[in-house]
C-alpha positions as CSV (number, residue, x, y, z in Angstrom):
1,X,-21.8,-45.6,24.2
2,X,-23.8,-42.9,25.9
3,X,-21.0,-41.1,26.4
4,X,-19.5,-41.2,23.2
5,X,-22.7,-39.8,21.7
6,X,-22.6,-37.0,24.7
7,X,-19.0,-36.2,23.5
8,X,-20.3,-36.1,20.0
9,X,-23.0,-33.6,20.4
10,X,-20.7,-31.7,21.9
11,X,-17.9,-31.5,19.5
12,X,-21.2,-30.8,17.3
13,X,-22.3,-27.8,19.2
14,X,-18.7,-26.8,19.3
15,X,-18.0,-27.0,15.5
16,X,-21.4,-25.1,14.6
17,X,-21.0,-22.3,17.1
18,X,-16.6,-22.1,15.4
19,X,-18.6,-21.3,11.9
20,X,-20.7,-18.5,12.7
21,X,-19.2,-16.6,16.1
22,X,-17.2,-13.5,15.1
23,X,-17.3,-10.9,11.7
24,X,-15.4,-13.4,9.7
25,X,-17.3,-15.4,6.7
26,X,-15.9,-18.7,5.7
27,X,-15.8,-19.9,2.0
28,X,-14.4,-23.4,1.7
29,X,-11.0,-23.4,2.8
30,X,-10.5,-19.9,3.8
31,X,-11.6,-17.5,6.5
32,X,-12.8,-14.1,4.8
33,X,-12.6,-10.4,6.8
34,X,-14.5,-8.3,5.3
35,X,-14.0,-4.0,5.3
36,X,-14.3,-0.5,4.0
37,X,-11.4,2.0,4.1
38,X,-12.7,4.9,6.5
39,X,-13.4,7.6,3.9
40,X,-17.0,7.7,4.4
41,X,-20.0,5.6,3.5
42,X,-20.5,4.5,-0.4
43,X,-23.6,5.0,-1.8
44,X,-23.1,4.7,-5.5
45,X,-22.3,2.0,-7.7
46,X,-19.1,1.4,-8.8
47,X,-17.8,3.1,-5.6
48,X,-16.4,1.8,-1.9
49,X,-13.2,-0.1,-1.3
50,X,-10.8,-2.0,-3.8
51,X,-7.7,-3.7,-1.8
52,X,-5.3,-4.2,-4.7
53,X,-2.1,-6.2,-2.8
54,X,-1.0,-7.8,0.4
55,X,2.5,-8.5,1.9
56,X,3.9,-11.3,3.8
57,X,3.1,-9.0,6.8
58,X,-0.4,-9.4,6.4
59,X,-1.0,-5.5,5.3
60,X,-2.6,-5.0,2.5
61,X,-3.0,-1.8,-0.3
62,X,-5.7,-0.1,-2.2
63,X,-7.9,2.3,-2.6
64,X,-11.3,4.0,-1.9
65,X,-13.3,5.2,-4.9
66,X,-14.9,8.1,-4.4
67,X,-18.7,9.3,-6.0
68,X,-16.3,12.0,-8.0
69,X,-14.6,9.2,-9.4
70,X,-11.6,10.3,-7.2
71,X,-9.4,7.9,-4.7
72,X,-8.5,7.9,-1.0
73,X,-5.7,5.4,-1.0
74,X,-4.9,3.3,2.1
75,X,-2.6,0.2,3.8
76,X,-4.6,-1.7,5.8
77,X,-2.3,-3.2,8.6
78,X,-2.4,-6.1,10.2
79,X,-4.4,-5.3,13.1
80,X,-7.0,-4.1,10.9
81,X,-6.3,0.0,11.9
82,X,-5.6,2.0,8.7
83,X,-2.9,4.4,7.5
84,X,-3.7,7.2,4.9
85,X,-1.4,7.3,1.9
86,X,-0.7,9.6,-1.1
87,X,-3.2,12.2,0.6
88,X,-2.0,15.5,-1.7
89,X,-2.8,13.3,-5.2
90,X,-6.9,12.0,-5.3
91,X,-6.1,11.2,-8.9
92,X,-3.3,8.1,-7.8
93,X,-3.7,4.6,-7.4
94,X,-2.2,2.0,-5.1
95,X,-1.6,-0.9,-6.5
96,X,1.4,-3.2,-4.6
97,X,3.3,-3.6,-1.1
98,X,6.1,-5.5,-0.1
99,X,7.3,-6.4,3.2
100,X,8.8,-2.6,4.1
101,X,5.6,-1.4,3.3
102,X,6.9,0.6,0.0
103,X,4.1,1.3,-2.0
104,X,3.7,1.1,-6.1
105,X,1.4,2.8,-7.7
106,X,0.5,5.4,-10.6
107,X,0.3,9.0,-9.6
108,X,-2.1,11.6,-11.0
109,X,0.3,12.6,-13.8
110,X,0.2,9.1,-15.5
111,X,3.8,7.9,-14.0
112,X,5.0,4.7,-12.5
113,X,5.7,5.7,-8.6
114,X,7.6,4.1,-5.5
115,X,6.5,5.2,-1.7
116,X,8.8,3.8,0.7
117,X,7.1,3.7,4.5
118,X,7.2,7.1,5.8
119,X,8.7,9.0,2.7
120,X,7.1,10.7,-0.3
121,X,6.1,9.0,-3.8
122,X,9.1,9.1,-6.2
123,X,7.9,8.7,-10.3
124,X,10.3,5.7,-11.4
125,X,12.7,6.4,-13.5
126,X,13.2,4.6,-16.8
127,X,15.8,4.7,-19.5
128,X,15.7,7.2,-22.4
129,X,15.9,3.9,-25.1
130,X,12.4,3.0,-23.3
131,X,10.7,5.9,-24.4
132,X,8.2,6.0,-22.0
133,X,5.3,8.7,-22.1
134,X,3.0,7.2,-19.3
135,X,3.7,4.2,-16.9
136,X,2.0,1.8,-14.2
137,X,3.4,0.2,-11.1
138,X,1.3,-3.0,-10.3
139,X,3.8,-5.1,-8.3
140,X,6.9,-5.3,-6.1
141,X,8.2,-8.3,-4.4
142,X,10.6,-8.2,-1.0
143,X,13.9,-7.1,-2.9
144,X,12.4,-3.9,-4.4
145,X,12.2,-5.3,-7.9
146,X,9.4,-3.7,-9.6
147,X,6.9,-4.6,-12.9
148,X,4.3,-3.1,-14.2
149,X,3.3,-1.2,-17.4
150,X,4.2,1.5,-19.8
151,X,3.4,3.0,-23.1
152,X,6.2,4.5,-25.7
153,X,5.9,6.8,-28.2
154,X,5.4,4.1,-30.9
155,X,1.9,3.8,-29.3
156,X,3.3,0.7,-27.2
157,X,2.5,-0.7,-23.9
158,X,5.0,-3.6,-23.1
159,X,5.6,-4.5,-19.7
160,X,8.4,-3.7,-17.4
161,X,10.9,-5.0,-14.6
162,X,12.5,-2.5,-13.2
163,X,15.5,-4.5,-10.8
164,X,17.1,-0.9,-9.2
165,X,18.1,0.8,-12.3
166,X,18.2,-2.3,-14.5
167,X,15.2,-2.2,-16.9
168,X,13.5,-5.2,-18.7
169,X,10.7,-5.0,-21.5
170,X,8.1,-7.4,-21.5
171,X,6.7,-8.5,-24.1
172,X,2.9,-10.6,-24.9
173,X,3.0,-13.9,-26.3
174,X,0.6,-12.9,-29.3
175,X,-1.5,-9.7,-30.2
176,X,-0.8,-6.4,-29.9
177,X,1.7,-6.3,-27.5
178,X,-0.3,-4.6,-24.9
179,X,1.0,-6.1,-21.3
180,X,0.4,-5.7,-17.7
181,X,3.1,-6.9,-15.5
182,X,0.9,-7.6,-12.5
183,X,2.8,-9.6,-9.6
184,X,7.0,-10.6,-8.8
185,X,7.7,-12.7,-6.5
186,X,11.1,-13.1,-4.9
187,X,12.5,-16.0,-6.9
188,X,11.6,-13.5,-10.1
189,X,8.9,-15.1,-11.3
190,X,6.2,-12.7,-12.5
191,X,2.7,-12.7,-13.8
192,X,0.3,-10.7,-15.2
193,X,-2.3,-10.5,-18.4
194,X,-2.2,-9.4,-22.0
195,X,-4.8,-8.6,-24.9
196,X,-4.7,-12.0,-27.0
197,X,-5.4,-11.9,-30.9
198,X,-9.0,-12.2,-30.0
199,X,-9.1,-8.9,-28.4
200,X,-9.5,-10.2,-25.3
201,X,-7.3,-10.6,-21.7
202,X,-5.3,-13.7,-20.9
203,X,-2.6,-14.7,-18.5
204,X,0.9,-14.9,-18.7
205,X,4.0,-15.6,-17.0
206,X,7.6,-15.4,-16.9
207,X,10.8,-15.7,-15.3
208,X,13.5,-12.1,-14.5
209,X,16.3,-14.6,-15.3
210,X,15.0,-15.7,-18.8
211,X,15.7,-12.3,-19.8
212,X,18.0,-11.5,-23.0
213,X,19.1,-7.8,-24.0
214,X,16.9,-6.7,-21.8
215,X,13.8,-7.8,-23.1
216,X,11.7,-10.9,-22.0
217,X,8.4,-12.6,-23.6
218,X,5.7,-13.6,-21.1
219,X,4.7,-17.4,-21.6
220,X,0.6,-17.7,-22.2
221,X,-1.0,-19.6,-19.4
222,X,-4.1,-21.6,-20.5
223,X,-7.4,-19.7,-19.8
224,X,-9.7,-21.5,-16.5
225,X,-12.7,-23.6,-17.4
226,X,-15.2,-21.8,-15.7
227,X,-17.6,-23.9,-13.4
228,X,-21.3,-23.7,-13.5
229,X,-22.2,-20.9,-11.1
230,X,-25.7,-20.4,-9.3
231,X,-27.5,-17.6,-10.8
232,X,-25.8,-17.6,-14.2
233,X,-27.0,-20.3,-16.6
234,X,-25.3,-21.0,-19.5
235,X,-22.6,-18.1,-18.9
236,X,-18.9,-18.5,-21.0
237,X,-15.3,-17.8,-20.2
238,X,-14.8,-14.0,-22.0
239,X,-11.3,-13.0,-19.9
240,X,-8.8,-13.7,-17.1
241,X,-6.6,-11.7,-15.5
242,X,-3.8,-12.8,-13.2
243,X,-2.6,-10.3,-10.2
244,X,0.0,-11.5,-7.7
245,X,1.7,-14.8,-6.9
246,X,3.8,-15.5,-4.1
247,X,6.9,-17.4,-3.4
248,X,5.4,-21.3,-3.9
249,X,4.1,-20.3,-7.1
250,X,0.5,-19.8,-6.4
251,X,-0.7,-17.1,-8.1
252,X,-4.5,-15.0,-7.6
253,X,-6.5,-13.2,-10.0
254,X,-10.4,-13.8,-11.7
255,X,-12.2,-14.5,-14.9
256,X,-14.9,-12.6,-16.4
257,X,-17.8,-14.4,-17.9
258,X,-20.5,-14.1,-20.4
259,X,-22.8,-12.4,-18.0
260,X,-20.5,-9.7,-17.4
261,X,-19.9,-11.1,-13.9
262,X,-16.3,-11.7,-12.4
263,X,-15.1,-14.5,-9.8
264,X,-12.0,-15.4,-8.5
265,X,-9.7,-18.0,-8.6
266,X,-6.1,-19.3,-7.0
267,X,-3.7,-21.1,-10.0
268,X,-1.2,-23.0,-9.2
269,X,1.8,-22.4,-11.3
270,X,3.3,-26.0,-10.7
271,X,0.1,-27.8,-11.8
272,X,-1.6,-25.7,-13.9
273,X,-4.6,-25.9,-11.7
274,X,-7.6,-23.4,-11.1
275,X,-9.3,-23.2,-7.9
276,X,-12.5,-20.9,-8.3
277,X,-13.8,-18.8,-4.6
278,X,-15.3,-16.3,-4.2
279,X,-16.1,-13.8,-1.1
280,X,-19.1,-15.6,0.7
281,X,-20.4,-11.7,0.9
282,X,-21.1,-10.9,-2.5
283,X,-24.5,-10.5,-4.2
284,X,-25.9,-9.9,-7.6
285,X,-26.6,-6.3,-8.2
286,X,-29.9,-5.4,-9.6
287,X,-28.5,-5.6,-13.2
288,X,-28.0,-9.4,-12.6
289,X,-24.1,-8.9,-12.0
290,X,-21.8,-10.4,-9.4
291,X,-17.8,-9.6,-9.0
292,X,-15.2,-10.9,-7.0
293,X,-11.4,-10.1,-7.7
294,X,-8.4,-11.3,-6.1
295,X,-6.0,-9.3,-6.5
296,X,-2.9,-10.2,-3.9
297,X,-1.4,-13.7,-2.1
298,X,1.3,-13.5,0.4
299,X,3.7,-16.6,1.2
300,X,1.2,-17.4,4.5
301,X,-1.7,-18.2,1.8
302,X,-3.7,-14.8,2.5
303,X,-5.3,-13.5,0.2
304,X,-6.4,-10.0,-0.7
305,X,-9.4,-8.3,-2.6
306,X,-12.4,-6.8,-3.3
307,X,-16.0,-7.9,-3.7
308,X,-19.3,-6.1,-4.7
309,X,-23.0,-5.9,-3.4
310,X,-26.2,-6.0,-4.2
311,X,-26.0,-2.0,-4.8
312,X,-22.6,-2.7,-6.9
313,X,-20.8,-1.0,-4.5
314,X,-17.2,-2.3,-3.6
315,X,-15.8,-3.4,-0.4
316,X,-12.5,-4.8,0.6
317,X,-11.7,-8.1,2.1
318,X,-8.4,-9.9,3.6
319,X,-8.8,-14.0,4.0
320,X,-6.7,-16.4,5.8
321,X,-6.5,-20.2,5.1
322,X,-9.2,-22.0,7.2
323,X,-6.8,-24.1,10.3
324,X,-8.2,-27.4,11.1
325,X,-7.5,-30.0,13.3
326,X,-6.8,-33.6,11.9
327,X,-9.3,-35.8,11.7
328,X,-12.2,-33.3,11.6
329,X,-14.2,-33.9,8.4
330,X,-17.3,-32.3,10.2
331,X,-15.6,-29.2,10.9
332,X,-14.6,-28.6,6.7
333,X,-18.4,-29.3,5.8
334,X,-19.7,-26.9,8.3
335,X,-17.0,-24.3,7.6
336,X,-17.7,-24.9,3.7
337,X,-21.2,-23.4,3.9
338,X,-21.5,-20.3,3.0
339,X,-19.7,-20.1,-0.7
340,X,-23.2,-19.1,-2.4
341,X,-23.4,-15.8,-2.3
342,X,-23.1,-13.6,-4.9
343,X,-22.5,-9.6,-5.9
344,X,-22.1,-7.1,-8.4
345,X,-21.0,-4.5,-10.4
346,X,-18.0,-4.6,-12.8
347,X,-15.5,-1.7,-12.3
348,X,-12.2,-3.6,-13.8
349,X,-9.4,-3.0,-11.3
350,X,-6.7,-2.7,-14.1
351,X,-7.3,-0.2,-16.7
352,X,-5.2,-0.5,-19.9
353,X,-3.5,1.8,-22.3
354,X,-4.2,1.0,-25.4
């Protein structure tokens, strides 16, 4: 008996000193890496680092926002070093990766672009019964297949697929037809968010081979029941938006509540299930606001984002799914604390045409 209890403590002393050695913060079930693109040092609100995508490498895409309102954008790879992108247009935006590390985006012209790894953005071309004025690349899965946005001169903005040079309108379930084609994976199934009747963002999704005459209508997922959340009494479901989904049909993105805070959650296609997490890091600004997005999911489970502070500045995180032996219920409660913590300022990562 003495020696069980000596092995016990042990395994005790073991599991404790696992949950807080190293950089990394742990939030239920997953491991979070926090960073900030090296571009200098935020100061303002509403500034820092937004990751926007991950591939099934590990590297992730995104963005530094600049006190000009400018962007430095960025892949971080997967030994956490950092390769400069799109350096000659401060006005673009990275938004998706795939596993060659091309890049989607919107340049600082308004268009839809493609960066394949060490080339030069190309604007995506789209056909002339499209009509497109102004476009957004948000996604692109393994196979090149891209979706995003864009708006036509009947004041417009559908979503697109854009499968080499085969082009597919999206269209929203209800409302005014404004779409954002956010994530593919590589069985074709996409999702993204649309403005509902009520004014207001809600998920969608749909399938590339349920399109007819090249056009497609996105199927309306249900909107989360929010839980209760520390620090925000009484706060109500206003929004979600959903961002990327890999290739088991889990899909990422977060909700925006009463308070004007946002949180994340994982949804599970199959199931219809939520699961709400947020980056153990974050903290409620001084206007009482908290934000965590996730915004990318590979086919490993990692996940990719961005999280604010008690300043409302941004910062970037990657997080891996938490490995654990079996049996070790000891080791999920210790690595569990920590998901109370809360951040700040609401810059929305997508912005729509409208």
């Amino acid at each position: 008996m003495k020696h069980r209890v000596q092995i016990m403590k042990a395994a005790m002393a073991l599991l404790v000193a696992l949950a807080w050695t190293g950089l990394e913060a742990h939030a239920g079930p997953y491991v979070f890496t926090n960073f900030d693109a090296p571009f200098g040092t935020a100061t303002n609100a509403g500034t820092g680092t937004n990751a926007n995508g991950i591939n099934n490498n590990g590297a992730a895409v995104g963005f530094y926002i600049t006190a000009n309102n400018t962007f430095d954008n960025f892949i971080r790879n997967p030994n956490g070093s950092f390769t400069t992108i799109l350096a000659n247009d401060t006005a673009a935006m990275a938004f998706g990766i795939n596993s060659s590390n091309t890049v989607v985006g919107v340049n600082g012209q308004g268009q839809a672009f493609e960066l394949k790894s060490g080339g030069t953005a190309t604007p995506l071309v789209f056909p002339t019964s499209a009509g497109a004025v102004a476009s957004m690349a948000f996604g692109i899965n393994d196979k090149g297949t891209i979706v995003g946005q864009y708006t036509n001169g009947n004041d417009q903005s559908p979503g697109f697929i854009l499968d080499g040079t085969k082009f597919t309108r999206i269209d929203a379930p209800a409302g005014p037809d404004v779409v954002n084609a956010q994530g593919i994976n590589n069985n074709g199934q996409i999702v993204g968010f649309y403005v509902g009747n009520d004014g207001n963002f809600h998920g969608f999704m749909a399938n590339e081979k349920d399109a007819k005459n090249g056009q497609l209508t996105g199927t309306p997922l249900a909107d989360p029941t929010i839980p209760n959340v520390p620090g925000e009494p009484g706060a109500t479901f206003v929004f979600s938006q959903i961002l990327g989904i890999n290739d088991q049909g889990i899909a990422v993105g977060y909700y925006g509540d009463s308070t004007t805070s946002q949180h994340g959650f994982l949804y599970n296609t199959k199931t219809g299930q939520y699961t709400f997490l947020d980056d153990p890091s974050e903290q409620f600004s001084n206007g009482g606001v908290e934000v965590t997005q996730i915004t990318g999911i590979n086919n490993a489970g990692e996940i990719t984002g961005f999280y604010s502070d008690a300043n409302g500045i941004f910062h970037g995180f990657v997080a891996s799914p938490a490995v654990t032996a079996t049996p070790e219920p000891a080791s999920l409660t210790l690595l569990g604390i920590g998901l109370v913590g809360l951040a700040g300022y609401g810059w929305r990562r997508r912005k729509l045409t409208v």
